[in-house]
FIMARLUM-324713 format. One record per residue (C-alpha): x, y, z; chain; residue number from 1; residue in one letter. Coordinates in steps of 0.1 Angstrom, whole numbers, plus 2048, in hexadecimal, padded with zeros to 3 digits. Example, Ala and Ser with C-alpha at 12.3 -4.5 7.8 and 13.67 -1.06 7.14 Angstrom:
! FIMARLUM-324713
REC_87B_7D3_84E_A_1_A;
REC_889_7F5_847_A_2_S;
! end
This chain:
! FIMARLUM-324713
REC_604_B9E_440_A_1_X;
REC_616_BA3_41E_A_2_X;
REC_609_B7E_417_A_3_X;
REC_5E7_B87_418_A_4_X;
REC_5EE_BA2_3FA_A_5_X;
REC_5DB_B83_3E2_A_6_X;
REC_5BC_B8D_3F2_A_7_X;
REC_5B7_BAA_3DD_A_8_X;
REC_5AD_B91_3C4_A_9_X;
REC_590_B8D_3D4_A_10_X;
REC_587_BAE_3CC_A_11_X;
REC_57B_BAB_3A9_A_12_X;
REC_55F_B8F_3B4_A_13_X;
REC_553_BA8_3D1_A_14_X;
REC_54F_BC5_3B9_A_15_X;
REC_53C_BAB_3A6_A_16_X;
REC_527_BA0_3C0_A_17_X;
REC_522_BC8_3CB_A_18_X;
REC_514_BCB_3A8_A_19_X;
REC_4FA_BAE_3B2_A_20_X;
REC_4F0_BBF_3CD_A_21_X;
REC_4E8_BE2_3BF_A_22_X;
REC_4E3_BD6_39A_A_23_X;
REC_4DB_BF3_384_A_24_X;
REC_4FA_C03_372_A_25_X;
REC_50D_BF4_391_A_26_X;
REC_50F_BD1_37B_A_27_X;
REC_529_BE0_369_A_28_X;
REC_541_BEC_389_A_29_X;
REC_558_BCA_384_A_30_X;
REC_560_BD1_360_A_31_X;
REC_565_BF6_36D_A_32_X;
REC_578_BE9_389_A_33_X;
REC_58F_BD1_372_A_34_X;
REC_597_BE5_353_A_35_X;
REC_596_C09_35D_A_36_X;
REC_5A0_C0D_385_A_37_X;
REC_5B9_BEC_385_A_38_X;
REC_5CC_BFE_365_A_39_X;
REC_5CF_C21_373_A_40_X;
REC_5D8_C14_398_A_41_X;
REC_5F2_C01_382_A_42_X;
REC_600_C22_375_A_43_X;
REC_600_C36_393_A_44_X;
REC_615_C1A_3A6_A_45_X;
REC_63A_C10_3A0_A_46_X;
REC_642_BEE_391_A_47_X;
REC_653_BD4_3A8_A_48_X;
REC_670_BC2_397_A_49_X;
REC_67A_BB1_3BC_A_50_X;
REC_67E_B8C_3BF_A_51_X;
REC_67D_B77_3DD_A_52_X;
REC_6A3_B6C_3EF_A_53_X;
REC_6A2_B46_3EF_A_54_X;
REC_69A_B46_416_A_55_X;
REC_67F_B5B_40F_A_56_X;
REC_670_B46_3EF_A_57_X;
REC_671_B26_408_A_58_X;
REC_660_B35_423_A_59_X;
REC_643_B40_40B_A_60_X;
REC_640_B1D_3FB_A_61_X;
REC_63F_B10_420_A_62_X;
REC_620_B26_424_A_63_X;
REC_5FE_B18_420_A_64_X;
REC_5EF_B35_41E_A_65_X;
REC_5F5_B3D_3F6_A_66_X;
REC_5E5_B1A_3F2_A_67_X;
REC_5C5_B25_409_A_68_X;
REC_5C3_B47_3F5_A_69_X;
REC_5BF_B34_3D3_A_70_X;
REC_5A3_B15_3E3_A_71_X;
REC_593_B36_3F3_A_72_X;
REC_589_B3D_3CD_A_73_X;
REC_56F_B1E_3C8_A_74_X;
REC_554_B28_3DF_A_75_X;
REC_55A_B4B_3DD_A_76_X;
REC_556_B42_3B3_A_77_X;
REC_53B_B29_3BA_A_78_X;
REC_52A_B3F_3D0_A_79_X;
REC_527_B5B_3BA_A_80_X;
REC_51D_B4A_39B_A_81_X;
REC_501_B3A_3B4_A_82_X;
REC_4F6_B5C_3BE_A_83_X;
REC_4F9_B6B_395_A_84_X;
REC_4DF_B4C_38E_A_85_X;
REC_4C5_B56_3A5_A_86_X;
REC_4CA_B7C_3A0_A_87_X;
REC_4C2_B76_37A_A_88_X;
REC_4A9_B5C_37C_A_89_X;
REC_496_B6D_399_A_90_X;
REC_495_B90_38F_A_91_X;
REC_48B_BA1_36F_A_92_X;
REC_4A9_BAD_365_A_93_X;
REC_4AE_BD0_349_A_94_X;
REC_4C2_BC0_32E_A_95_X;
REC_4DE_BD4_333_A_96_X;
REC_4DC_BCB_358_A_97_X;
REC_4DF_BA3_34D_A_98_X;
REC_4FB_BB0_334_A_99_X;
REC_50E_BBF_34F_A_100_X;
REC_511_BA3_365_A_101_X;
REC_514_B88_348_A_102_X;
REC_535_BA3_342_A_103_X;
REC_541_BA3_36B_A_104_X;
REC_542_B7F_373_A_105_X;
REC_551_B78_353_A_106_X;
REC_568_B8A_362_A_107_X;
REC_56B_B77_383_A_108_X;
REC_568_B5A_371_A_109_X;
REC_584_B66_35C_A_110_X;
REC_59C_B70_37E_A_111_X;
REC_592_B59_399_A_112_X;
REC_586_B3F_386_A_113_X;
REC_59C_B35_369_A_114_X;
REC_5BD_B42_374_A_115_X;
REC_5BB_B35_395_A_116_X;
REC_5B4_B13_384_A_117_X;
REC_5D2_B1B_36E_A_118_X;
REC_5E6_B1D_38F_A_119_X;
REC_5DC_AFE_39D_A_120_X;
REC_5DA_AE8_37B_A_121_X;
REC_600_AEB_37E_A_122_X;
REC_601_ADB_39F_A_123_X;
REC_60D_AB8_3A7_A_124_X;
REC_5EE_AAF_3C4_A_125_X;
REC_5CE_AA0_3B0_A_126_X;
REC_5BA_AB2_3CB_A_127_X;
REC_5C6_AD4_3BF_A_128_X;
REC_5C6_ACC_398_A_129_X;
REC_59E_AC1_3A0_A_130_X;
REC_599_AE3_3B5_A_131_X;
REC_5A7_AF5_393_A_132_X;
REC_593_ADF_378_A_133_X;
REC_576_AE5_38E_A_134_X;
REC_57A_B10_386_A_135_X;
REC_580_B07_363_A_136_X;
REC_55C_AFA_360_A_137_X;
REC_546_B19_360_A_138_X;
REC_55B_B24_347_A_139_X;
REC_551_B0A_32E_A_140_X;
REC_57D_B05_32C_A_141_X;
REC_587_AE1_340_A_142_X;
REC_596_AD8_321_A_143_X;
REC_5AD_AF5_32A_A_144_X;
REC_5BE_ADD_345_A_145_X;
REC_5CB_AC3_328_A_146_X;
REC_5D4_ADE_30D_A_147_X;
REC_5E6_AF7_323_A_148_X;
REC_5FB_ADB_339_A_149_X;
REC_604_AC3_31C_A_150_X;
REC_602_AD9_300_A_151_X;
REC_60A_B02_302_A_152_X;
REC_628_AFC_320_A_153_X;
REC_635_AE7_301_A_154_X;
REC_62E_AFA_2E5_A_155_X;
REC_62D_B1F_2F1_A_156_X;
REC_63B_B37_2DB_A_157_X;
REC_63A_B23_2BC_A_158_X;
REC_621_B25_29E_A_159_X;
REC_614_B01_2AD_A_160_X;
REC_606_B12_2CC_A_161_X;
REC_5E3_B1E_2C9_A_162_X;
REC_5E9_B34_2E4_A_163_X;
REC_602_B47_2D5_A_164_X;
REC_5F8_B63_2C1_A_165_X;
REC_60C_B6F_2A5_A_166_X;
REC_61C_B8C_29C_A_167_X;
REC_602_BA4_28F_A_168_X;
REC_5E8_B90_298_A_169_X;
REC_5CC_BA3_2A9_A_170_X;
REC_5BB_B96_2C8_A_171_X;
REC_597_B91_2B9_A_172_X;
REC_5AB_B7C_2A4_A_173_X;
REC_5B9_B6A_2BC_A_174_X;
REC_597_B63_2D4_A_175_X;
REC_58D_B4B_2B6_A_176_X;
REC_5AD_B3E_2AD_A_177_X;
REC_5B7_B36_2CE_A_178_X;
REC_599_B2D_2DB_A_179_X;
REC_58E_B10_2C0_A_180_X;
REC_5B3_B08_2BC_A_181_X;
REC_5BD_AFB_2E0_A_182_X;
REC_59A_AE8_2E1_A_183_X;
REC_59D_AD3_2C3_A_184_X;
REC_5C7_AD3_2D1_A_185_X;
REC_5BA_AC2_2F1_A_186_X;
REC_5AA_AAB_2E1_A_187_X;
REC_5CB_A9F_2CD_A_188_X;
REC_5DD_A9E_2F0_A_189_X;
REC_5C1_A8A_2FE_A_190_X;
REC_5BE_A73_2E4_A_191_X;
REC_5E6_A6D_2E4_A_192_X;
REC_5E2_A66_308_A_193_X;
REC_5C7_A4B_303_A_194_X;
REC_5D9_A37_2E7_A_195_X;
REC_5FE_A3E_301_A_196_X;
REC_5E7_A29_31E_A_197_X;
REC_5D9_A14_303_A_198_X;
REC_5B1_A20_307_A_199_X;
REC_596_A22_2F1_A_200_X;
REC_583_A45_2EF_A_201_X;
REC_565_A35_307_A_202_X;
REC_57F_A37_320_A_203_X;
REC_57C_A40_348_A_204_X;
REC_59E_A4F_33A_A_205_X;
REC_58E_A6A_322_A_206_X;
REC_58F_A86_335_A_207_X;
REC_582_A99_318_A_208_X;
REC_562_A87_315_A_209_X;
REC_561_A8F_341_A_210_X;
REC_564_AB1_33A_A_211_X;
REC_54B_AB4_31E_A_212_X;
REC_52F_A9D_335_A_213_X;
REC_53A_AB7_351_A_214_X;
REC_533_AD6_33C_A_215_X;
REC_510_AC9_32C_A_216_X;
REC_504_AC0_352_A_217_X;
REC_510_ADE_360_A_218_X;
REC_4F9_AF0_344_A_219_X;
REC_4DE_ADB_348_A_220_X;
REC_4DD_ADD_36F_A_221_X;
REC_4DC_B07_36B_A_222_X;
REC_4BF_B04_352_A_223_X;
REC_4A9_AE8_36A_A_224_X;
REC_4B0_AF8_38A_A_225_X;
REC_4B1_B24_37F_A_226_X;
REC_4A1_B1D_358_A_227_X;
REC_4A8_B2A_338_A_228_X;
REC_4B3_B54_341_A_229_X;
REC_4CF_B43_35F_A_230_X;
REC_4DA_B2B_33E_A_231_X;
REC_4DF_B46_325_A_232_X;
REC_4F2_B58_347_A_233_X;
REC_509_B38_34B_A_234_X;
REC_512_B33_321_A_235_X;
REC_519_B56_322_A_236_X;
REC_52B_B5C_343_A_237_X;
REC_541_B3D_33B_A_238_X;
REC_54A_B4C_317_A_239_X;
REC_553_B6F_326_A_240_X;
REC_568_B56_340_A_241_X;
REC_57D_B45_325_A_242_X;
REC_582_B66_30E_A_243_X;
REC_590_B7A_32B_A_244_X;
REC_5A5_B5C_32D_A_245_X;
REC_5AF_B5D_307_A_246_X;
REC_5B7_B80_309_A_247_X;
REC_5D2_B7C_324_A_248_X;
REC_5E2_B5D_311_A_249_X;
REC_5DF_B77_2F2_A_250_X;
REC_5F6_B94_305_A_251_X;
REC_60E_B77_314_A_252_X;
REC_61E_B68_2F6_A_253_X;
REC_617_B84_2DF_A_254_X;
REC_632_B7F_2BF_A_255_X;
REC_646_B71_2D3_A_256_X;
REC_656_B50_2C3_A_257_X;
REC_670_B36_2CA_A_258_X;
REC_688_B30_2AC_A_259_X;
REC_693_B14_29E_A_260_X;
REC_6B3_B00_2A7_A_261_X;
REC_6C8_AED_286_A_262_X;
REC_6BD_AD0_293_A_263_X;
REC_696_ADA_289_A_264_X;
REC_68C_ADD_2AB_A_265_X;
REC_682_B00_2BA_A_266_X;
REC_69A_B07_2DA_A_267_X;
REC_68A_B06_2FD_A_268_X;
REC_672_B1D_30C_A_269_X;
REC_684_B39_320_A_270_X;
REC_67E_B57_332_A_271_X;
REC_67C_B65_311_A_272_X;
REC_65C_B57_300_A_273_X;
REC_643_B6A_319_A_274_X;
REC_63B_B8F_323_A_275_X;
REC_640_B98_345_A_276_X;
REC_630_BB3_35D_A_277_X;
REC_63D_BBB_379_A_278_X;
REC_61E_BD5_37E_A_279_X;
REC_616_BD0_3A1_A_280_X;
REC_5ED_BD3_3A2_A_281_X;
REC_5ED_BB6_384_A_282_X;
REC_606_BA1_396_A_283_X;
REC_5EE_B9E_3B4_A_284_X;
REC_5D1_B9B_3A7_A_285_X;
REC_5DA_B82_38E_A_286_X;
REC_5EE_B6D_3A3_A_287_X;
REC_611_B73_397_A_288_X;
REC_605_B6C_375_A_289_X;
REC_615_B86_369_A_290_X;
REC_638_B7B_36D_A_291_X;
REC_630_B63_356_A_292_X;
REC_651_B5F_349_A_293_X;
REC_65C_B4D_364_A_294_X;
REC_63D_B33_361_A_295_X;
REC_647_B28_33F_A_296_X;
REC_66C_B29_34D_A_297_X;
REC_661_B0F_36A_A_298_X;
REC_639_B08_364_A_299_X;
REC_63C_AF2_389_A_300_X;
REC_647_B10_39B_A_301_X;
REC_62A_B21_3B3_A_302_X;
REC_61C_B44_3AF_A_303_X;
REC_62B_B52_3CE_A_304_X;
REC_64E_B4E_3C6_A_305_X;
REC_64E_B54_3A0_A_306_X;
REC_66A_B6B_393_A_307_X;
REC_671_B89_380_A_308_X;
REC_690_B82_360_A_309_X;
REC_6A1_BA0_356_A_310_X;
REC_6A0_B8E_334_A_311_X;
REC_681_B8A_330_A_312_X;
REC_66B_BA1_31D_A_313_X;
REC_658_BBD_330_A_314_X;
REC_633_BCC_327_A_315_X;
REC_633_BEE_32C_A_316_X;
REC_610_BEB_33D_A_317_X;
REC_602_BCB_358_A_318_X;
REC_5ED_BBB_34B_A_319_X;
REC_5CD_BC7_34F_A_320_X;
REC_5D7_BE3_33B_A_321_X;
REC_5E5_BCE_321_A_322_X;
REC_5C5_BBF_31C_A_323_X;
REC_5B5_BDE_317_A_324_X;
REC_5CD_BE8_2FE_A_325_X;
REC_5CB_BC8_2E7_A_326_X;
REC_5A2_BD0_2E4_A_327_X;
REC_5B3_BED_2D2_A_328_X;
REC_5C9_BE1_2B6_A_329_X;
REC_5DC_BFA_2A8_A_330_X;
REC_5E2_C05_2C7_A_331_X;
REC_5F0_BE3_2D4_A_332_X;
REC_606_BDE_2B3_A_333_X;
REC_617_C02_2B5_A_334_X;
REC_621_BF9_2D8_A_335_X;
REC_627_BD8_2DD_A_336_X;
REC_635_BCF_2B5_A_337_X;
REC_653_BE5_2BD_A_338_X;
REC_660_BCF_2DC_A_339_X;
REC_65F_BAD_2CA_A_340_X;
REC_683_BA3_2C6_A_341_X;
REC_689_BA6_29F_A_342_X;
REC_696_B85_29D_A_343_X;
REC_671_B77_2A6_A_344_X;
REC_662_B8E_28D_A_345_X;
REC_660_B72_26E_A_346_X;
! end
């Protein structure tokens, strides 16, 4: 039964879906749900520094069920935003009511959408990278696919990483930063990869230009079949997506930076150059995400099995917290500043 633990990440996208139902002030339970109970739960319950045996690891990569628990998240996603269309193209929604839900799937989006196609992007099956490009497109972020595989597990930690905010940097900073950054960064990769295979940019090669027909149709279907209020819903929804997305790549590299070897070249990523939580609540919900040290250590490893490194450093808070404490950021600086290694700090 302790396998089935992941199904509490399923619980953001019911309380979203409970706010559906009763609309009102009830559209803003998930936010609620996410940033105020998720952080105090985390509080009241001990951290887990445990790691699996080997035996144990091997059983749990043996067992399908992690894998079912992440495709579980496409119709439950799908079938949600489906629902969110014709709730807010069928009924005249308050504006603060429209607000409210634009704010909770975000949210989903956010959590079972773009994580869980972080998770599978880094899988070796094509069937399981398509399942996760698929969650990136509500989010208006398949790019996020080419940038975060070929570019950030490269150049995490370093000034040439969009996703790696700076010391000092605030996270409002960061959302624009980061977000323009790795899209324009893509683009290099995926040009690099055309000339590499020797293709012109009206390729069947350029995934890029895929994505971007992808995103326009998906747009253009919401506006034909639930009209122009569902459309503004979808923009909107998808932005809240990616920014909840942003905020997490803020708190996971925050300061931290690679340094450079005599040879010019910055030494490899360790278990150093990422935060890790070993918050229980966060872990769960977030699919291990929160060891993230370990990801960077060995990006191919599955979420299941990832590890906690004594050397790594630790956030005080999981991560939902976190995220509520880089909205604030004095706050964020007077906490987190202090636990940057001062040979980082340039």
């Amino acid at each position: 039964m302790k396998d089935l633990k992941y199904l509490a990440a399923f619980s953001i996208p019911l309380v979203c879906f409970i706010g559906l139902q009763f609309q009102n002030y009830w559209v803003f339970a998930t936010p609620v749900y996410a940033f105020v109970f998720i952080p105090v739960l985390e509080l009241l319950l001990p951290i887990d520094n445990d790691n699996l045996s080997p035996t144990a690891a091997n059983h749990k990569l043996k067992n399908k069920i992690f894998d079912w628990l992440l495709y579980l998240n496409i119709p439950v996603v799908f079938g949600l935003l489906y629902y969110n269309f014709v709730v807010v193209s069928k009924n005249n929604l308050e504006l603060y009511e429209l607000i409210g839900l634009m704010f909770s799937f975000g949210i989903v989006l956010g959590v079972n959408g773009i994580n869980v196609a972080h998770e599978l992007g880094h899988r070796q099956q094509s069937p399981e990278r398509f399942l996760g490009k698929l969650l990136l497109l509500p989010s208006h972020y398949m790019h996020f696919y080419i940038e975060h595989n070929y570019g950030h597990h490269l150049h995490a930690a370093t000034p040439e990483d969009p996703a790696t905010a700076k010391y000092n940097q605030s996270v409002y900073s960061f959302w624009f930063t980061s977000s323009f950054r790795q899209y324009f960064s893509a683009w290099r990769i995926q040009l690099k990869l055309l000339r590499n295979k020797q293709q012109g940019f009206f390729s069947l090669y350029n995934d890029m230009l895929w994505y971007a027909l992808f995103q326009i149709s998906y747009l253009a279907t919401v506006l034909v079949w639930f009209g122009p209020i569902a459309l503004l819903f979808a923009f909107f929804v998808g932005i809240g997506g990616f920014i909840l997305l942003e905020t997490v790549n803020y708190i996971e590299h925050y300061g931290l930076i690679r340094l450079k070897k005599e040879s010019g070249r910055y030494e490899r990523v360790r278990e150093i150059h990422s935060w890790n939580s070993n918050h229980v609540v966060g872990r769960i919900v977030l699919y291990e995400l929160t060891r993230h040290s370990d990801h960077h250590y060995k990006s191919s490893k599955k979420y299941q099995i990832l590890d906690c490194h004594d050397v790594s450093p630790q956030m005080p808070f999981g991560y939902p917290t976190s995220m509520v404490m880089a909205l604030f950021p004095p706050v964020w600086f007077g906490i987190m500043n202090k636990r940057i290694p001062k040979e980082m700090i340039s």
